[in-house]
N, C-alpha and C positions, 0 to 999 in steps of 0.2 A: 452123237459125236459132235462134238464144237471146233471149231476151227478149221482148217482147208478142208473142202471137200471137192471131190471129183465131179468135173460138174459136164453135162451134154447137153450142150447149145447147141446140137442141132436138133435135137427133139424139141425142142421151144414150139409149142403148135399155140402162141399168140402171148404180143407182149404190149407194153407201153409204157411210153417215158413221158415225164412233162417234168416243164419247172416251174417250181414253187416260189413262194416269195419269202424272203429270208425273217419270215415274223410265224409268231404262232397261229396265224389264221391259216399257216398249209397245213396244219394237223388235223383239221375235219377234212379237209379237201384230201387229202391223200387218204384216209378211211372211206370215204368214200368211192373213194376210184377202186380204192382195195374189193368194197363190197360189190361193187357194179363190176367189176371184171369179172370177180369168180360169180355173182347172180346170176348175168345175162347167157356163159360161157356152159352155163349148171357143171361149175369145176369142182369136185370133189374133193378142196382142200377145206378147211373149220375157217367159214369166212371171219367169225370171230377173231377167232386164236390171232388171224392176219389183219385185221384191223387193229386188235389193240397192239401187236407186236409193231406194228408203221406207226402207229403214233408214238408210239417208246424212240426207235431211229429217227423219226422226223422232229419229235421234241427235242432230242439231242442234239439235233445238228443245229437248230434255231439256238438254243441253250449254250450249245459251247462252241463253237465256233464264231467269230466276227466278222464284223463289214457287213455289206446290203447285196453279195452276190447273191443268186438264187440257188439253192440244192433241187436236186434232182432226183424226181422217183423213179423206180425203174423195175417194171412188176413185170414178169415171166412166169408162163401158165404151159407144165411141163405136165405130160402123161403120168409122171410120178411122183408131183404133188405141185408145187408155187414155190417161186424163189422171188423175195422183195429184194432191193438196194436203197440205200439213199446214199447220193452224192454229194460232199460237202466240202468246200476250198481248203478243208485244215490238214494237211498231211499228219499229222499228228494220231497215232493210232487212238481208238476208244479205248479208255481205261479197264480192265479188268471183263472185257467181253468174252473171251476164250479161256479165262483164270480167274477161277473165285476165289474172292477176296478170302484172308484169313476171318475167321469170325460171320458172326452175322449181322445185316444191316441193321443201326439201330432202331427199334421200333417206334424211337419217338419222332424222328427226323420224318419231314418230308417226301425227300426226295431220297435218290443213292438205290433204288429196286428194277429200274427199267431194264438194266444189262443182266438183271438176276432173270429178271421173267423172261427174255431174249434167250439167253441160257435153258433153261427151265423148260419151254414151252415150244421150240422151235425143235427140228428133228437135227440140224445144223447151222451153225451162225459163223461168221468172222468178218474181218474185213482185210481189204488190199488198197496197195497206191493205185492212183491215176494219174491221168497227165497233171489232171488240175489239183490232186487234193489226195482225197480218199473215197470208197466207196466200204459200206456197213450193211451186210446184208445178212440175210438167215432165209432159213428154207423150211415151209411146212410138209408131210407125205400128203396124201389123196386120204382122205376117210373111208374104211371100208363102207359097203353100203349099207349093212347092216344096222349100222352103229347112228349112219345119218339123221338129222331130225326130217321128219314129213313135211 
């Protein structure tokens, strides 16, 4: 399901925020906090899936929003599975995050896939205002354990 979801902040059993620098050098930095939360925590969500989905939102926010403010990551490590955000000064909703585009992206461009695989790959996504801007977040489940690699 995309778009609002029901979310319980109080079962949050560990989180962290930090801000980044408004250039693309936060895009390893926040994959990596992504990897080091769920590693150290041994949190059961696909630390993949959640690294490359924060570098999709943190590329974005670098990419289209302006100025030299910093965005802000903000990972929450939930019993039933990880919820990322990125914070960004642009109140401006992301384009087509909750609604796929008519058509497909074309396969010769570059760019124009990140909010597909957000979509795609995440169990929920959206975003909402904040006092500053907006926040762009999505949510992985817990991987059964079966399924986990060793």
């Amino acid at each position: 399901m995309n778009g609002p979801a029901l979310q319980d902040r109080s079962a949050v059993s560990a989180s962290w925020r930090i801000a980044l620098p408004h250039t693309t050098a936060a895009v390893p930095v926040a994959r990596a906090l992504v990897r080091t939360a769920l590693a150290e925590l041994e949190h059961a969500a696909d630390s993949d899936t959640a690294e490359l989905l924060t570098a999709e939102l943190v590329a974005n926010a670098v990419e289209h929003t302006t100025g030299d403010a910093p965005i802000e990551l903000v990972v929450e490590l939930l019993p039933s599975g990880c919820q990322v955000e990125v914070h960004d000064p642009d109140p401006a909703p992301p384009g087509n995050l909750t609604r796929p585009l008519a058509g497909e992206p074309d396969p010769w461009q570059e760019h124009g896939r990140g909010l597909l695989l957000i979509r795609a790959l995440s169990s929920s996504c959206g975003h909402r205002p904040t006092d500053s801007g907006k926040a762009v977040w999505f949510r992985l489940p817990t991987v059964p354990a079966q399924r986990r690699p060793l």
